[in-house]
Biopython code that builds the backbone (N, CA, C, O; Angstrom):
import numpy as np
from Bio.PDB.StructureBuilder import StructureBuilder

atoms = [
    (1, "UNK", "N", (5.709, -13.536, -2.869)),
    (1, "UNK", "CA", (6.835, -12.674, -3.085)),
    (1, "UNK", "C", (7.223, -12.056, -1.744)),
    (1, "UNK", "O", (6.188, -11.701, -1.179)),
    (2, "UNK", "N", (8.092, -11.840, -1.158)),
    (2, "UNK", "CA", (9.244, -11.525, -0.500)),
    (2, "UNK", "C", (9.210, -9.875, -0.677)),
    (2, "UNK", "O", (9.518, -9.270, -1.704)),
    (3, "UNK", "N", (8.824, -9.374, 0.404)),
    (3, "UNK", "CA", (8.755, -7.714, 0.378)),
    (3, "UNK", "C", (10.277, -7.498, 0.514)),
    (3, "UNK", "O", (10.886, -8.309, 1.212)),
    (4, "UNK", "N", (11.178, -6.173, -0.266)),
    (4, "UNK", "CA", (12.096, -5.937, -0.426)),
    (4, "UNK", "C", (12.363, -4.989, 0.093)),
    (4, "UNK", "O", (11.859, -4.018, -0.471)),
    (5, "UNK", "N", (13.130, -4.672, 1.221)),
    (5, "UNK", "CA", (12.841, -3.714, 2.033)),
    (5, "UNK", "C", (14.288, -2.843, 2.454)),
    (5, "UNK", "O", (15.181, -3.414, 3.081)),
    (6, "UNK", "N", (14.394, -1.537, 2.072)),
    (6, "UNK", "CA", (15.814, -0.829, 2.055)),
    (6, "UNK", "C", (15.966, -0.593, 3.683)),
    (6, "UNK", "O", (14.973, -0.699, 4.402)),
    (7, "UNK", "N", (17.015, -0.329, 4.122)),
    (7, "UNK", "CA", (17.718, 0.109, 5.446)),
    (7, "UNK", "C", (17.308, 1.289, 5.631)),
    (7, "UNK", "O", (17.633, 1.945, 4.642)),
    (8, "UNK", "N", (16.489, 2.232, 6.745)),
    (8, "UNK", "CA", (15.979, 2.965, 7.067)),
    (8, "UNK", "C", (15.480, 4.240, 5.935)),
    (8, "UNK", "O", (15.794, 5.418, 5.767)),
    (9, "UNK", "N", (14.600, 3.340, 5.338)),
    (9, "UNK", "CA", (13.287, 3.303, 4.295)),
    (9, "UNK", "C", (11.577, 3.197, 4.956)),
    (9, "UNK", "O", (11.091, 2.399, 5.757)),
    (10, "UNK", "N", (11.128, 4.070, 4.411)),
    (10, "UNK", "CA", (9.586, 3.953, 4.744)),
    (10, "UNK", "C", (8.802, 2.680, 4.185)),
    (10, "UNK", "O", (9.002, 2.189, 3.074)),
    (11, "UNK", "N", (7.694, 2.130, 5.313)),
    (11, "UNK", "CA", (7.587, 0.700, 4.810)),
    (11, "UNK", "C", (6.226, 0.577, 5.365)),
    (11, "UNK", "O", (6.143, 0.544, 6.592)),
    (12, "UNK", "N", (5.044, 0.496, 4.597)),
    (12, "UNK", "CA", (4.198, 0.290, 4.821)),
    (12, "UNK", "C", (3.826, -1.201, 5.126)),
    (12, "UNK", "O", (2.634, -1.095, 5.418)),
    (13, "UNK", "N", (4.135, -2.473, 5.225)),
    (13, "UNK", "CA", (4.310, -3.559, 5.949)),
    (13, "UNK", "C", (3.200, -4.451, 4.538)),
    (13, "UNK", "O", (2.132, -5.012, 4.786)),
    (14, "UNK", "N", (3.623, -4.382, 3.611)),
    (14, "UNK", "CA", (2.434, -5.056, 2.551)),
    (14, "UNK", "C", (3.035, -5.852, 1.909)),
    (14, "UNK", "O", (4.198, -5.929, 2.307)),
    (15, "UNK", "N", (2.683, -6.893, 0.595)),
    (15, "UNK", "CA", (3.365, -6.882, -0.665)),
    (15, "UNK", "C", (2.163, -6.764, -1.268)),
    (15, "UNK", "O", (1.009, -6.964, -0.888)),
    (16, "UNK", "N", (2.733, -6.341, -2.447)),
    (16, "UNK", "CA", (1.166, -6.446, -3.687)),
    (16, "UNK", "C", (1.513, -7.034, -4.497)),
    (16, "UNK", "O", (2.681, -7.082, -4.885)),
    (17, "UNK", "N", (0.076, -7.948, -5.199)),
    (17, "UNK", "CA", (0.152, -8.350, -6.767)),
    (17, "UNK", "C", (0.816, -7.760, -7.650)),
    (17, "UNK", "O", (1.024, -6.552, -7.760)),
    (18, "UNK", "N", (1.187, -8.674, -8.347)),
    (18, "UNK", "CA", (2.080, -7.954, -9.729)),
    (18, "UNK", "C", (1.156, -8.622, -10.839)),
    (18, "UNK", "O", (1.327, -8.528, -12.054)),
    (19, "UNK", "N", (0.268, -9.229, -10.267)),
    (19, "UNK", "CA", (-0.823, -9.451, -12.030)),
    (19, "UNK", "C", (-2.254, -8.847, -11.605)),
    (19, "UNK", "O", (-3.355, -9.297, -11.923)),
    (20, "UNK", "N", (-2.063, -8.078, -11.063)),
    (20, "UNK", "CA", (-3.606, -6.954, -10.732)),
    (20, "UNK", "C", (-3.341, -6.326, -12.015)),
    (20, "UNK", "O", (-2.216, -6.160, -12.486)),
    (21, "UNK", "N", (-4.680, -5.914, -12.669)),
    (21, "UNK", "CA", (-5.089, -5.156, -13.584)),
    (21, "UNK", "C", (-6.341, -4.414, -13.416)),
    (21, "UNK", "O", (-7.428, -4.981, -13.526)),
    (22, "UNK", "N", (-6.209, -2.970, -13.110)),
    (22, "UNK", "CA", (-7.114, -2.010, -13.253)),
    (22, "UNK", "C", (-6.726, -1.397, -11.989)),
    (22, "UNK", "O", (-5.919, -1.819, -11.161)),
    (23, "UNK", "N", (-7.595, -0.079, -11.964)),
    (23, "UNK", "CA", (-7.074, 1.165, -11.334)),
    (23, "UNK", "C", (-6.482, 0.589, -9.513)),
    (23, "UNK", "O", (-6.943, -0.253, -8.741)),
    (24, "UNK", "N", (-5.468, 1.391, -9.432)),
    (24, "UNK", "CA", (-4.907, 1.115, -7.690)),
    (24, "UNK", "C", (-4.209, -0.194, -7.968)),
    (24, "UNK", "O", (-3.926, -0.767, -9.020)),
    (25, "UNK", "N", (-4.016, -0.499, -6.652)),
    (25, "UNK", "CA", (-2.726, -1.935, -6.535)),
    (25, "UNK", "C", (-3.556, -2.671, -5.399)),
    (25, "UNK", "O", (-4.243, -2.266, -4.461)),
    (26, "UNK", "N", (-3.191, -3.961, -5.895)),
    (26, "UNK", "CA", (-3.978, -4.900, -5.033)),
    (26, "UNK", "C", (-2.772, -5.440, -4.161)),
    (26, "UNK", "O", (-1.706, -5.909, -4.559)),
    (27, "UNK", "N", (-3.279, -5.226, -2.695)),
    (27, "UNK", "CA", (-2.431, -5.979, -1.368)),
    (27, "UNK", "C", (-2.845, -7.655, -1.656)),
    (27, "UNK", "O", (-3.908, -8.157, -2.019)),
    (28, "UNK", "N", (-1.793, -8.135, -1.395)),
    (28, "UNK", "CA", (-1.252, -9.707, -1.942)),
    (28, "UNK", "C", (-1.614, -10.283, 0.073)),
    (28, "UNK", "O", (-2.395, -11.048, 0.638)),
    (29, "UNK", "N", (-0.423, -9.281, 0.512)),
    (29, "UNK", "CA", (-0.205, -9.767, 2.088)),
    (29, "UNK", "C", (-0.149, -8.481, 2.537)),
    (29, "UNK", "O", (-0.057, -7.493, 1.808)),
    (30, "UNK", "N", (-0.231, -8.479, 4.311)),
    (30, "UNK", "CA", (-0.548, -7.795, 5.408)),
    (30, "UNK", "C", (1.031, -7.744, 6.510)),
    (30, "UNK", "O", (0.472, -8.149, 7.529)),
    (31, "UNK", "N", (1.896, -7.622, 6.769)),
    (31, "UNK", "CA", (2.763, -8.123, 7.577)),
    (31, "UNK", "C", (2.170, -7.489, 9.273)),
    (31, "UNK", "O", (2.064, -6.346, 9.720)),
    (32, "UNK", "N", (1.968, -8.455, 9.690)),
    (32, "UNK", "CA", (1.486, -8.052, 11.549)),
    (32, "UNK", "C", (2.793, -6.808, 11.898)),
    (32, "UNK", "O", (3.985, -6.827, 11.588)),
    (33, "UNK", "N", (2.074, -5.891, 12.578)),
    (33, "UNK", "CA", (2.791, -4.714, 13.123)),
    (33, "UNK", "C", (3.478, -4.266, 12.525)),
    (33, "UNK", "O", (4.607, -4.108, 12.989)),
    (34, "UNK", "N", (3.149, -3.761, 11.008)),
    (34, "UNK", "CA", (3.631, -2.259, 10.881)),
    (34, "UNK", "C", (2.300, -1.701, 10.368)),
    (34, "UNK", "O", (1.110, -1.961, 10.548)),
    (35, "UNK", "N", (2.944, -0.903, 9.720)),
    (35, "UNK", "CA", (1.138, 0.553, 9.769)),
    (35, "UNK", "C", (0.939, 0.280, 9.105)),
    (35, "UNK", "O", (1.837, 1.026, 8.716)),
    (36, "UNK", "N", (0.475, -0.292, 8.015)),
    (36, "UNK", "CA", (-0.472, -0.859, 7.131)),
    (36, "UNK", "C", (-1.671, -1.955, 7.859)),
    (36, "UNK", "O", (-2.860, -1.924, 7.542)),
    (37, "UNK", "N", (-1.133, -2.831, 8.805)),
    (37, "UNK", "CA", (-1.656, -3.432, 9.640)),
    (37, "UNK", "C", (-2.744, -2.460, 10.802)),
    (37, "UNK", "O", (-3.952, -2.478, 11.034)),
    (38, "UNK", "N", (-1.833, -1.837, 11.213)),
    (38, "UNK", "CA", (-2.278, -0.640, 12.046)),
    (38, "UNK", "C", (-3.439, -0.273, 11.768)),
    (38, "UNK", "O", (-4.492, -0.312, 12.405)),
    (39, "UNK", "N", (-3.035, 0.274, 10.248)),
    (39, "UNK", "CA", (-4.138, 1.053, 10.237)),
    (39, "UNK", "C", (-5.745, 0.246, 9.720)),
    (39, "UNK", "O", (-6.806, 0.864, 9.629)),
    (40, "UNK", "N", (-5.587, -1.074, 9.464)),
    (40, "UNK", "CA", (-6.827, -1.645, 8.928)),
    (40, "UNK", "C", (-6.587, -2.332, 8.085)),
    (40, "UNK", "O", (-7.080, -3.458, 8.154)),
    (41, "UNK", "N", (-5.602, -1.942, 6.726)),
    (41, "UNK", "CA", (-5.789, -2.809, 5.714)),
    (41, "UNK", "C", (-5.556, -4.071, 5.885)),
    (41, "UNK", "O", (-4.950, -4.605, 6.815)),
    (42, "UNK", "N", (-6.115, -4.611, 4.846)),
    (42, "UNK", "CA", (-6.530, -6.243, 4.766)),
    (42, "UNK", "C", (-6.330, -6.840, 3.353)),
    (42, "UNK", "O", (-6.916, -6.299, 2.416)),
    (43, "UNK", "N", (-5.398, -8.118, 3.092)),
    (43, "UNK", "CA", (-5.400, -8.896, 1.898)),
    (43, "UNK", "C", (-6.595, -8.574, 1.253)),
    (43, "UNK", "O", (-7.661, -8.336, 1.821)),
    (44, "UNK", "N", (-6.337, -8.574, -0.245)),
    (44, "UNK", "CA", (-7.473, -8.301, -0.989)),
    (44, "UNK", "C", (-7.763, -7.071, -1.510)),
    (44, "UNK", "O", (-8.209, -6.909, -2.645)),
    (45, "UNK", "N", (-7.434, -5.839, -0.406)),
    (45, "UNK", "CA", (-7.357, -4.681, -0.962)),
    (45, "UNK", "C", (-7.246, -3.668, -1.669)),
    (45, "UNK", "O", (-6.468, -2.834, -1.206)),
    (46, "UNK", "N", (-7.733, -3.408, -2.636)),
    (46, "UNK", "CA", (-7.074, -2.128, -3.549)),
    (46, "UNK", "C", (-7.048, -1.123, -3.103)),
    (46, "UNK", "O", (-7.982, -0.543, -2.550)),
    (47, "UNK", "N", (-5.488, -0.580, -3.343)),
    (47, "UNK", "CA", (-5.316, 0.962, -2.779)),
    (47, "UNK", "C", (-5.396, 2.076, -4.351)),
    (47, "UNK", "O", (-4.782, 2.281, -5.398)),
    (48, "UNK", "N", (-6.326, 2.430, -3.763)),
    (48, "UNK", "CA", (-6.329, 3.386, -4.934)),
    (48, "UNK", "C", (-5.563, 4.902, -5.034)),
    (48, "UNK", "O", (-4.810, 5.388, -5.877)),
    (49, "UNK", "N", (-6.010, 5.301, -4.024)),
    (49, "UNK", "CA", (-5.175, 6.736, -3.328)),
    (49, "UNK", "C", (-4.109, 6.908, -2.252)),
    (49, "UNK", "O", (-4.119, 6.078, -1.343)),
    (50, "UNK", "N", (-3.260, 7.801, -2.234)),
    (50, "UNK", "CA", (-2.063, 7.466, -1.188)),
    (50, "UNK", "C", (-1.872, 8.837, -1.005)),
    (50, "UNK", "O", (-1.476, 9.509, -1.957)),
    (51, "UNK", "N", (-2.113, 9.390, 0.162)),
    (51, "UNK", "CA", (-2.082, 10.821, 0.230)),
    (51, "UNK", "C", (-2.605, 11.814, -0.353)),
    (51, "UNK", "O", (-2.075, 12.920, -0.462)),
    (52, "UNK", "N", (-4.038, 11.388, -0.909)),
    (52, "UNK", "CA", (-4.882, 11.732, -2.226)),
    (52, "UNK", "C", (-4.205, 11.929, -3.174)),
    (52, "UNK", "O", (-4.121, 13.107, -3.521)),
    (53, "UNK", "N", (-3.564, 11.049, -3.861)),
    (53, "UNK", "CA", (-3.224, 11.004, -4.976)),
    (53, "UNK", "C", (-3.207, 9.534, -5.419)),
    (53, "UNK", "O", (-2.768, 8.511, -4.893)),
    (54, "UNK", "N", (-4.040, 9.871, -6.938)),
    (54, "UNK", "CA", (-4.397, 8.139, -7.584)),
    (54, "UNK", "C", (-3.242, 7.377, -7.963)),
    (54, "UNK", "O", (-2.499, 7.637, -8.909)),
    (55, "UNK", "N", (-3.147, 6.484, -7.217)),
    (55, "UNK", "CA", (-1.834, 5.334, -7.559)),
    (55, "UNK", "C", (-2.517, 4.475, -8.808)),
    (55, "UNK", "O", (-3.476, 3.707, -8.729)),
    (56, "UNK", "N", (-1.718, 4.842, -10.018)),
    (56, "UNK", "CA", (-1.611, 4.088, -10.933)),
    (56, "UNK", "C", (-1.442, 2.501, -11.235)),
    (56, "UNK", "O", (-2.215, 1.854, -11.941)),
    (57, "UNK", "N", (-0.511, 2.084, -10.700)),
    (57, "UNK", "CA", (0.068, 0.805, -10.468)),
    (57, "UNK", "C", (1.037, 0.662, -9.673)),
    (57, "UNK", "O", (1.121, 1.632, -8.920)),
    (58, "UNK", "N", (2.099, -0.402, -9.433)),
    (58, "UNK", "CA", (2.706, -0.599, -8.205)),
    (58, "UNK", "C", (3.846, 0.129, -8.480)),
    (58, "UNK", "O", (4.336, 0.589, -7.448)),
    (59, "UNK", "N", (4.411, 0.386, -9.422)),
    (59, "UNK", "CA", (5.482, 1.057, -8.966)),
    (59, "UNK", "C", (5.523, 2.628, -9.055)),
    (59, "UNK", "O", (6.612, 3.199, -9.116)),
    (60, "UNK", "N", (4.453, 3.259, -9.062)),
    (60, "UNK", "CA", (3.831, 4.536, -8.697)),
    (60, "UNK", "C", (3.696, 4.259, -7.062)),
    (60, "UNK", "O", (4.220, 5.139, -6.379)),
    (61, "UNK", "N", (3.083, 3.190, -6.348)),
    (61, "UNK", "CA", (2.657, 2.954, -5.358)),
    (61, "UNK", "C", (4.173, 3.167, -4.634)),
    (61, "UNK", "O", (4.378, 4.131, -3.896)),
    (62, "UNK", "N", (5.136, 2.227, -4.911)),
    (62, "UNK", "CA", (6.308, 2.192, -4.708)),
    (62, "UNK", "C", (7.485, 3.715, -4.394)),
    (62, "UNK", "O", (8.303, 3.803, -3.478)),
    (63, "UNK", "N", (7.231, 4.640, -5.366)),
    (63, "UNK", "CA", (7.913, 6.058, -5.486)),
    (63, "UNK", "C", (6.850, 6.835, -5.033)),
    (63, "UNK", "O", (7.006, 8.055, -5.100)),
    (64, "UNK", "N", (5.815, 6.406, -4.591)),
    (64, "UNK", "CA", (4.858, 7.278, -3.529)),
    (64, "UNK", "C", (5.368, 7.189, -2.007)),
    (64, "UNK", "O", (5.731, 8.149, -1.328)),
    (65, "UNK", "N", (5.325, 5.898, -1.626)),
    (65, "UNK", "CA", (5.565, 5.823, -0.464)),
    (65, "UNK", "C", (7.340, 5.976, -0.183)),
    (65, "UNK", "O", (7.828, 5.971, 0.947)),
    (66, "UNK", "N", (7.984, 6.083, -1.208)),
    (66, "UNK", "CA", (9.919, 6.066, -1.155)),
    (66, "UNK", "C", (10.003, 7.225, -0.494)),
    (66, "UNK", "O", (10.731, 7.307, 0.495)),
    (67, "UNK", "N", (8.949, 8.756, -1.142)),
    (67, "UNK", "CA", (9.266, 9.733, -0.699)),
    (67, "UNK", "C", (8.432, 10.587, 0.185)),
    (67, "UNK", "O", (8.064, 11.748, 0.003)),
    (68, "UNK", "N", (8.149, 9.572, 1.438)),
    (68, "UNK", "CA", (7.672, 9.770, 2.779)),
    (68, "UNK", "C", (9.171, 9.261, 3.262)),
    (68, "UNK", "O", (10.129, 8.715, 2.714)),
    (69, "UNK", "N", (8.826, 9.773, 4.682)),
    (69, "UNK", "CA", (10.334, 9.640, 5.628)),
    (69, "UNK", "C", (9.621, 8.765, 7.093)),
    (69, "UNK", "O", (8.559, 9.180, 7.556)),
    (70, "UNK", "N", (10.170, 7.826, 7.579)),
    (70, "UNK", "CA", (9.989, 6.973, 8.481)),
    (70, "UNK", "C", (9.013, 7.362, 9.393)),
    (70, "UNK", "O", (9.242, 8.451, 9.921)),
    (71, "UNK", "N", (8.058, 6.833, 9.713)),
    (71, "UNK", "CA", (7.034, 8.048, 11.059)),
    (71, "UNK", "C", (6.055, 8.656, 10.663)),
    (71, "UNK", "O", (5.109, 9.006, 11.369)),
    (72, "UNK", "N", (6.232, 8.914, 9.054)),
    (72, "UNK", "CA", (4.988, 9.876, 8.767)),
    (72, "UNK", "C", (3.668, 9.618, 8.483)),
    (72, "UNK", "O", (3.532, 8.560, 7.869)),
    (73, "UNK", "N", (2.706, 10.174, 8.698)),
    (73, "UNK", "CA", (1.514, 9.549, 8.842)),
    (73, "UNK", "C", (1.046, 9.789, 7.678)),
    (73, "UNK", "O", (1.171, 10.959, 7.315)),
    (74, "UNK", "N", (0.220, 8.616, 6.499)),
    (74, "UNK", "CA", (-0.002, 8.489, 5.182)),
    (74, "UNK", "C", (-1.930, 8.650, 5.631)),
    (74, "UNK", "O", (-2.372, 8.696, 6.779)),
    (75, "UNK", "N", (-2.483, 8.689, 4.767)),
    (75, "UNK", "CA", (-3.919, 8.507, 4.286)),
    (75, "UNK", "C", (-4.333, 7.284, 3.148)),
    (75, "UNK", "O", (-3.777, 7.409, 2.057)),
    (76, "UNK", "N", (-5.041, 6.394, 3.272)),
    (76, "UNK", "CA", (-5.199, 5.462, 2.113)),
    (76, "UNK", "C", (-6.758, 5.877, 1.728)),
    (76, "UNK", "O", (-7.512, 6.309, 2.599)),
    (77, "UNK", "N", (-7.087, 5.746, 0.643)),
    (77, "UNK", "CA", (-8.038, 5.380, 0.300)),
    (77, "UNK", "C", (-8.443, 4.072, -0.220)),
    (77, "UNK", "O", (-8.177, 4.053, -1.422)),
    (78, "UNK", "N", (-8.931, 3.053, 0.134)),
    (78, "UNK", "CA", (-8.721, 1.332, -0.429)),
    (78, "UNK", "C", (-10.433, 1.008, -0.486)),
    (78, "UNK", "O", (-11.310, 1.392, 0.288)),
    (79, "UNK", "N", (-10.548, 0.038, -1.875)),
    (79, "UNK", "CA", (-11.928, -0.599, -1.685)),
    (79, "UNK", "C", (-11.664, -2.055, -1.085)),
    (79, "UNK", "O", (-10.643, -2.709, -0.876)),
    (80, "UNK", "N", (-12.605, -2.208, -0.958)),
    (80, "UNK", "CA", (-12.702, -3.218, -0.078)),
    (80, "UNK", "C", (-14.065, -4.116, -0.234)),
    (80, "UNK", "O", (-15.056, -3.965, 0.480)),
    (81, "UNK", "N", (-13.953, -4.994, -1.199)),
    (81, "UNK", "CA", (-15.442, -5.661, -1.881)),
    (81, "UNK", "C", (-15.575, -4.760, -2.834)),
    (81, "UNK", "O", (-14.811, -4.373, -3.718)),
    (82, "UNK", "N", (-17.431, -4.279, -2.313)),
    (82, "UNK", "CA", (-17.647, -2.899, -3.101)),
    (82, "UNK", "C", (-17.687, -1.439, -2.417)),
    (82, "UNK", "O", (-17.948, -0.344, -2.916)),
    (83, "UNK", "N", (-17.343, -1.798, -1.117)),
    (83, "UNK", "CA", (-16.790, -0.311, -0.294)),
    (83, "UNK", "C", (-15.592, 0.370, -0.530)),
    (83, "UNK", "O", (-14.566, -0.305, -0.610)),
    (84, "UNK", "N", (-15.532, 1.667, -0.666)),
    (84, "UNK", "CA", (-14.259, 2.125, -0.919)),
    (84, "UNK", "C", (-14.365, 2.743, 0.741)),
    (84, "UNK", "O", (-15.415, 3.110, 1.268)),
    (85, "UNK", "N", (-12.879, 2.749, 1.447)),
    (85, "UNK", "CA", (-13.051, 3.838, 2.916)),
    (85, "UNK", "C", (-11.609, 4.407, 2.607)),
    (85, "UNK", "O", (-11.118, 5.272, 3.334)),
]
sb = StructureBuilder()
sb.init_structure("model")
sb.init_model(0)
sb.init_chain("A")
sb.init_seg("    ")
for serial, (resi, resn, name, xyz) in enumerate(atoms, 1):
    if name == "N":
        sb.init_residue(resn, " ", resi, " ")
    sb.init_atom(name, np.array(xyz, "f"), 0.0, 1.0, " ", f" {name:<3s}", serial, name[0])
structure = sb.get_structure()
């Protein structure tokens, strides 16, 4: 899937599954250089938290990150195997 991306919109550089089931959203893809990249994450990922707050599913994930503004610096919480960081 094809990340859909608005005109000077906040964009964490990902796409996620749309057939993940259970808590957080699973990263599908990584796009090189933007801050999602930046900051570590990696295919495979579940993001569970986004500014400490539990992301439900993707389009919670989606109206989480809409209402950040370009630049701003986010917090993830993501597992990773059986590590959560």
């Amino acid at each position: 899937m094809s990340p859909v991306r608005r005109p000077n919109a906040p964009f964490l550089g990902i796409t996620i599954s749309q057939s993940f089931q259970g808590p957080g959203v699973e990263v599908e893809t990584v796009q090189a250089g933007h801050g999602a990249e930046k900051g570590g994450v990696q295919a495979g990922d579940i993001i569970l938290r986004f500014d400490g707050t539990q992301v439900t599913n993707s389009n919670h994930l989606i109206q989480l990150i809409g209402a950040k503004k370009i630049g701003d610096t986010i917090q993830l919480e993501v597992k990773r195997g059986l590590d959560t960081m």
